[in-house]
C-alpha positions in Angstrom: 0.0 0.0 0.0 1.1 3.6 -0.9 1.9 5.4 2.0 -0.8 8.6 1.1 -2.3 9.5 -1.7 0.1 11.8 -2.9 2.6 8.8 -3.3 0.2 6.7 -5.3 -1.4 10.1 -7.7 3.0 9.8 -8.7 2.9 6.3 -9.4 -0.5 6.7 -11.8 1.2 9.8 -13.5 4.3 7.6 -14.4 1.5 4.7 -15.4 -0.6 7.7 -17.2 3.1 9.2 -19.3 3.9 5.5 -20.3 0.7 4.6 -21.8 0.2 7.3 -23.8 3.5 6.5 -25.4 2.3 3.3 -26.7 0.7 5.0 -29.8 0.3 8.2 -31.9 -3.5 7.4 -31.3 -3.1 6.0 -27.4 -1.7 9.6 -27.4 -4.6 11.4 -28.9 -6.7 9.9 -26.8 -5.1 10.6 -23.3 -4.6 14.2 -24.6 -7.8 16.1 -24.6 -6.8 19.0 -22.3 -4.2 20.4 -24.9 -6.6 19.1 -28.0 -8.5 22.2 -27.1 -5.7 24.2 -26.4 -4.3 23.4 -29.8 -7.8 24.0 -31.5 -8.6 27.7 -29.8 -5.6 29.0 -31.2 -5.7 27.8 -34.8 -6.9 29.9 -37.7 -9.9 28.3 -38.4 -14.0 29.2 -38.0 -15.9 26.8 -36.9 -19.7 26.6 -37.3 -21.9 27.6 -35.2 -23.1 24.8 -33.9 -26.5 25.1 -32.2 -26.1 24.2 -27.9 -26.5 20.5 -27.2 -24.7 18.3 -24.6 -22.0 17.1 -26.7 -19.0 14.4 -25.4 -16.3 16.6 -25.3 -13.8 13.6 -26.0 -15.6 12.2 -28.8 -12.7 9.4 -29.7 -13.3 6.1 -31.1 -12.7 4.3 -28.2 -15.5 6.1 -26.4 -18.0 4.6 -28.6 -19.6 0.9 -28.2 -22.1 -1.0 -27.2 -24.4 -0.6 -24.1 -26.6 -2.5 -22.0 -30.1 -0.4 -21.0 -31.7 -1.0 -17.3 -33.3 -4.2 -19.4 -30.3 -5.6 -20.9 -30.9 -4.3 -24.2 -28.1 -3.4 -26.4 -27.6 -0.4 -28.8 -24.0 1.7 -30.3 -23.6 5.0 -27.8 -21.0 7.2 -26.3 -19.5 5.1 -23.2 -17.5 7.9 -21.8 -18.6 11.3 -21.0 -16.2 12.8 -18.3 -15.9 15.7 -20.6 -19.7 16.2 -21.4 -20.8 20.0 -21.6 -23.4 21.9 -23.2 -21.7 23.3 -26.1 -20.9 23.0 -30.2 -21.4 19.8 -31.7 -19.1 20.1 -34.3 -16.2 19.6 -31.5 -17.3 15.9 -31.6 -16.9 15.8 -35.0 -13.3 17.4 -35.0 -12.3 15.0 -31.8 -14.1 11.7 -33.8 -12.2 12.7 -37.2 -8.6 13.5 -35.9 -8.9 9.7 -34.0 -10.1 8.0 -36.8 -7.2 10.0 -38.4 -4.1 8.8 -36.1 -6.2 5.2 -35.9 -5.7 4.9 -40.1 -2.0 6.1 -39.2 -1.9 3.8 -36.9 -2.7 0.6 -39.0 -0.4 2.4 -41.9 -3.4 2.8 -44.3 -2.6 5.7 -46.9 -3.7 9.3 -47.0 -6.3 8.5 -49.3 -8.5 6.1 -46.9 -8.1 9.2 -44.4 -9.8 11.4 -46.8 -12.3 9.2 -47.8 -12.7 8.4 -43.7 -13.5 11.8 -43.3 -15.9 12.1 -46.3 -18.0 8.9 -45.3 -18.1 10.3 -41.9 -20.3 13.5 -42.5 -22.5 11.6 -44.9 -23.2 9.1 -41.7 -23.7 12.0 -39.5 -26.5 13.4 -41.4 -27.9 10.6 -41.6 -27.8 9.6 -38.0 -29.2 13.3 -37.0 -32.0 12.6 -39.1 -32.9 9.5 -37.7 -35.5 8.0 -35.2 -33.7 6.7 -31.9 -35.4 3.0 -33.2 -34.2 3.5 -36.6 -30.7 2.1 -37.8 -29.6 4.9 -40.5 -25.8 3.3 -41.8 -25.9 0.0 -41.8 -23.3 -1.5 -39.5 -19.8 -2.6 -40.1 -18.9 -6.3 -39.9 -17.2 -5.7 -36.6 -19.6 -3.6 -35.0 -21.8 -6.8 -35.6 -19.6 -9.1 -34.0 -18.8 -7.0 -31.2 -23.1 -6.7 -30.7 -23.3 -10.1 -31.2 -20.2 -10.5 -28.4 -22.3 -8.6 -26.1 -25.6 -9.8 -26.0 -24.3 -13.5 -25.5 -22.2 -12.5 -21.9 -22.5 -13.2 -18.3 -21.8 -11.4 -14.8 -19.0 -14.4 -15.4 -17.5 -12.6 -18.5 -18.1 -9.4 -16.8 -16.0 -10.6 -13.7 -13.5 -12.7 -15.5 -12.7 -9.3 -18.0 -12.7 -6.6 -15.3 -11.6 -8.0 -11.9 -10.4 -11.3 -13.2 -11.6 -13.2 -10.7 -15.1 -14.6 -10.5 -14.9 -15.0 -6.3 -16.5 -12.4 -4.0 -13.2 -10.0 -4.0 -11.1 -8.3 -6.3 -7.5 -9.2 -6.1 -5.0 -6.4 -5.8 -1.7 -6.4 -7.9 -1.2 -4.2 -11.0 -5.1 -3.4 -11.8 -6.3 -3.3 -8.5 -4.7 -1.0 -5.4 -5.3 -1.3 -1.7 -7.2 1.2 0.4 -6.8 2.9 3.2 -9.5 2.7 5.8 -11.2 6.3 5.2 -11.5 5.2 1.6 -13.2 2.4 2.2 -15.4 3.3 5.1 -16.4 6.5 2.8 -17.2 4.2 -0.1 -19.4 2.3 1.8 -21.5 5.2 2.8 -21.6 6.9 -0.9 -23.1 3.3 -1.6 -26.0 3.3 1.0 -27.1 6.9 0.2 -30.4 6.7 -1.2 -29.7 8.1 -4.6 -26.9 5.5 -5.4 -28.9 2.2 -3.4 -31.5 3.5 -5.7 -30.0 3.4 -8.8 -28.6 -0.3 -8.0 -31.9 -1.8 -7.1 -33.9 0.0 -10.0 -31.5 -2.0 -12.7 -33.1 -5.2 -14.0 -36.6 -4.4 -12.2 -34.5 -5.6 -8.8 -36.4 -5.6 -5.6 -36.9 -2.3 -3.7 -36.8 -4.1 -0.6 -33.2 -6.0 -1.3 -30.4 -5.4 0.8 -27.4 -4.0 -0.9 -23.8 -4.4 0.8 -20.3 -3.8 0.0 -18.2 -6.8 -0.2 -14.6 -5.5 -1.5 -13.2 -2.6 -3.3 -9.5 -1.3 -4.6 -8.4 0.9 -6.7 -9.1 1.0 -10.3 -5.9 1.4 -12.3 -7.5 2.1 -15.4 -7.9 4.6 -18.6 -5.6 7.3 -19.3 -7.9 10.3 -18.4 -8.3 9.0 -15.2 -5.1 8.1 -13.9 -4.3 10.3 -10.6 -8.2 11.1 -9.9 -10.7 8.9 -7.9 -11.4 5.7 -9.5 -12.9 2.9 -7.4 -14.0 -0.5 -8.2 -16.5 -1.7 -6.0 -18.1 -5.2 -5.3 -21.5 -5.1 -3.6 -23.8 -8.5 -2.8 -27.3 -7.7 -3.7 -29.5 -9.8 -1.2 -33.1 -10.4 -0.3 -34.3 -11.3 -4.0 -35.0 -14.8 -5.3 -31.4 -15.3 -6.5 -28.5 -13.2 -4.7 -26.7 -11.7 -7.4 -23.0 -9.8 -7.0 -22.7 -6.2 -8.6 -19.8 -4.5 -10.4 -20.0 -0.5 -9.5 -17.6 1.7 -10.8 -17.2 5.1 -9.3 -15.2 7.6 -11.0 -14.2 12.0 -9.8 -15.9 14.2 -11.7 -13.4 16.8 -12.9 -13.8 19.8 -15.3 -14.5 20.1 -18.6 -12.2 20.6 -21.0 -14.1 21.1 -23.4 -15.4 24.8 -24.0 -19.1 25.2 -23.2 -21.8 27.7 -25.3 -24.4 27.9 -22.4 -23.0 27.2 -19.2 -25.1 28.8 -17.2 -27.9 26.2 -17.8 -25.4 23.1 -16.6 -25.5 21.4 -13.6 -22.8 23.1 -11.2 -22.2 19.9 -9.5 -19.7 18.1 -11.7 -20.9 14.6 -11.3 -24.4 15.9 -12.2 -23.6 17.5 -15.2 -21.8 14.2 -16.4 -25.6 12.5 -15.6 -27.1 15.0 -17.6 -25.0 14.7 -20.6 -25.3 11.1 -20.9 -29.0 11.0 -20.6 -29.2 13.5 -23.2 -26.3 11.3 -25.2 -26.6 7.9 -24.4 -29.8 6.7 -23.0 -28.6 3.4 -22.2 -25.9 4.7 -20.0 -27.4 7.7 -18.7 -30.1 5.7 -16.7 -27.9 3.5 -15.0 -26.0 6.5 -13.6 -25.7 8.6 -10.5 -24.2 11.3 -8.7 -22.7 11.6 -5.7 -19.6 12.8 -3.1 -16.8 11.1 -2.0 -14.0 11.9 0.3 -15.4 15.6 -0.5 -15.2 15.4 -4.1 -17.7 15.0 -7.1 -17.9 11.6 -8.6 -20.1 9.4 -10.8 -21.5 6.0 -10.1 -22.8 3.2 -12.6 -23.3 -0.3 -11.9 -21.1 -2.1 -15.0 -23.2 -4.7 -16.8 -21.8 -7.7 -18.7 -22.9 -6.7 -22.6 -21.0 -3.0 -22.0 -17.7 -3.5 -24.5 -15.4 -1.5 -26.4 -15.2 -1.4 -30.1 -11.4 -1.9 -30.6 -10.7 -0.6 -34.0 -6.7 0.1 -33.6 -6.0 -1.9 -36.5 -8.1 -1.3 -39.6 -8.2 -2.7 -42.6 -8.9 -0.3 -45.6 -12.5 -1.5 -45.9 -13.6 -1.8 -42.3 -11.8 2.3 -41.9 -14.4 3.8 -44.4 -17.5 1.6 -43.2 -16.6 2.3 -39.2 -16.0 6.1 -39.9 -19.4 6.4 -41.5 -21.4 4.3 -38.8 -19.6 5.6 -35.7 -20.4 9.2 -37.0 -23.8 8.0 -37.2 -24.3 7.3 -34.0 -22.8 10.6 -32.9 -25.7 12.4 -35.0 -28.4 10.3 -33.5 -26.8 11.9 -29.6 -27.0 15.0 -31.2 -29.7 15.0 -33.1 -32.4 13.6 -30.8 -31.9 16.7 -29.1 -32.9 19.2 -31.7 -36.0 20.1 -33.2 -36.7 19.1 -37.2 -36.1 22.5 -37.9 -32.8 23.1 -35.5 -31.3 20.1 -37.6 -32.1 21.1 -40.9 -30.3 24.5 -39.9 -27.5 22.8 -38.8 -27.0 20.5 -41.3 -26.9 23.7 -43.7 -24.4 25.0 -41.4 -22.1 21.9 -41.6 -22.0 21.6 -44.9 -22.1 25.1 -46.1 -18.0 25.8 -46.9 -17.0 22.2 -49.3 -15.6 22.2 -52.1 -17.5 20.9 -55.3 -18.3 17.0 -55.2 -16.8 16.6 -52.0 -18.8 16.2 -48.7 -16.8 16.9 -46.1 -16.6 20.7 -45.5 -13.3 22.4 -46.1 -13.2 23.8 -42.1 -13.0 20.1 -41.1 -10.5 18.5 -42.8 -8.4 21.6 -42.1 -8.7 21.5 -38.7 -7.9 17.8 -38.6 -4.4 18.3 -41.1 -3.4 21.0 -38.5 -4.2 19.1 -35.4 -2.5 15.7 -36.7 0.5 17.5 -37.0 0.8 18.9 -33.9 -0.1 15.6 -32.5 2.8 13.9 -33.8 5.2 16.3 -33.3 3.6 16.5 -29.1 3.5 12.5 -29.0 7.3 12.3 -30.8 8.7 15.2 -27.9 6.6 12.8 -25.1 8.1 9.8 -26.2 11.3 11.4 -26.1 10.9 12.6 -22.5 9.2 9.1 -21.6 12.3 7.5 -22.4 14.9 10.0 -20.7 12.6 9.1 -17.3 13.6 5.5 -17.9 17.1 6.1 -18.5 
């Protein structure tokens, strides 16, 4: 065990600089806080976008499939630390420039990253047109498997992929970290409040007259953004129904925003609540199994994990599967957005989007711009980390 916390916040910043070494795309991804940096200061107008709850970190690893409170599955937005009220076309900038350094990545030419980009708006429109029952792009072969993955698992596949262990405890080692007392005792309470007791017992029509109780919990070593902040894994024994069941919860600090906000005076001011509020507005599926909460005086988010959530992982692509994913994953994007507009708010703002492209091309000039520009100061920040990264080794 770490002596304090400042001890083990060092040893996740080391874990944090090393993994976003591992690729010029691990990199984007682990990077949003200067991604906006970098983006205020370029030469470029945006559109104005109209003021929805967008992701903020719209990346292709944040996208994949997601139980609902029933168990059914759909394609949304599985991560939305950075959720504000602001400009949808950030998403689409954040969603291009990863499927960007992911077609670098598997060493695909310039020309699939074009096309990429050019399949991607046509799938946005689409999906912003779209009824939340209606399927707009039809979806790529691995989207399909992936789907097909999920709705077959188990709390054993759950268990077995997160905590490997499928026994009443999560076992500490590189995953996992010990707590100290305070943490645990204060988990424990944050887990009987009524808000979050609530939220557990409501999922798959559970008894309100069950017994929930906390059986073990560490420290989650896990994600780049969230290295150094709170991020718990806890193991709760739901009890008093026909068949006692054992619960993955996840709780995670609510932090800022990086990304900039149009309206923020009409947010939530409580961190974790504004996260709620974006992902009910974003991704149904998630949104309802989430709540807010405070922990060891902090913000923080709570959501009971369920076996069929997975992550699409599209590092490698082949030239084919790029164009088809690009197109389908923006699709979904346009659906978040879109269900939150009026007819008449999307027609504008599909106008808007597509108002500055040049002549039989569809994706508009701002957007691939923004994406060449931010690409290369991607590489040139992930070359100078890597750099660095290995001077702290030596």
């Amino acid at each position: 065990m770490f002596k304090d916390e400042q001890e083990r916040s060092a040893f996740l910043l080391a874990r944090q600089v090393a993994k976003m070494a591992r690729s010029p795309h691990a990199f984007v991804r682990g990077n949003t806080i200067q991604h906006y940096d970098w983006l205020r200061d370029l030469d470029i107008r945006l559109p104005d976008g109209p003021p929805v709850w967008i992701c903020g970190d719209c990346h292709v690893g944040n996208l994949g499939p997601l139980a609902d409170t029933n168990g059914n599955v759909d394609v949304q937005i599985r991560d939305l630390d950075q959720t504000v009220l602001g400009n949808p076309a950030h998403d689409l900038i954040r969603l291009a420039l990863s499927l960007a350094s992911a077609a670098r990545g598997s060493n695909l030419p310039g020309t699939v990253t074009a096309r990429m980009i050019e399949d991607m708006l046509v799938g946005y429109e689409a999906g912003l047109f779209a009824l939340d029952d209606d399927n707009p792009v039809e979806e790529p072969a691995i989207v399909r498997t992936v789907k097909r993955e999920a709705l077959g698992r188990k709390w054993r596949n759950l268990a077995e992929e997160r905590i490997e262990n499928v026994k009443p405890s999560i076992p500490l080692g590189a995953k996992f970290l010990a707590l100290s007392d305070q943490e645990r005792w204060n988990i424990g309470v944050l887990l009987d409040s009524p808000q979050v007791k609530g939220l557990i017992l409501s999922l798959n029509k559970r008894s309100d007259r069950a017994k929930v109780e906390l059986v073990d919990a560490a420290y989650w070593v896990k994600g780049c953004s969230s290295l150094g902040k709170l991020r718990y894994a806890a193991l709760v024994h739901v009890s008093g129904e026909r068949k006692d069941k054992l619960s993955l919860i996840d709780i995670k600090e609510a932090v800022p925003s990086a990304a900039p906000s149009t309206t923020a005076l009409a947010m939530p001011t409580h961190l974790g609540e504004r996260v709620v509020a974006g992902a009910k507005a974003l991704s149904p599926n998630l949104g309802k199994r989430m709540a807010s909460g405070d922990l060891l005086g902090r913000p923080v988010v709570v959501r009971e994990l369920m076996p069929e959530d997975l992550k699409l992982d599209i590092d490698q692509f082949t030239r084919r599967e790029a164009v088809s994913a690009a197109r389908y994953l923006a699709s979904v994007v346009g659906k978040a957005h879109g269900r939150q507009m009026t007819s008449r708010t999307r027609k504008a703002w599909r106008d808007e989007l597509l108002a500055r492209h040049p002549a039989d091309l569809a994706a508009p000039t701002w957007l691939w711009n923004t994406v060449v520009a931010l690409l290369v100061l991607h590489e040139e920040a992930y070359l100078k980390h890597c750099r660095t990264t290995l001077q702290d080794v030596a």
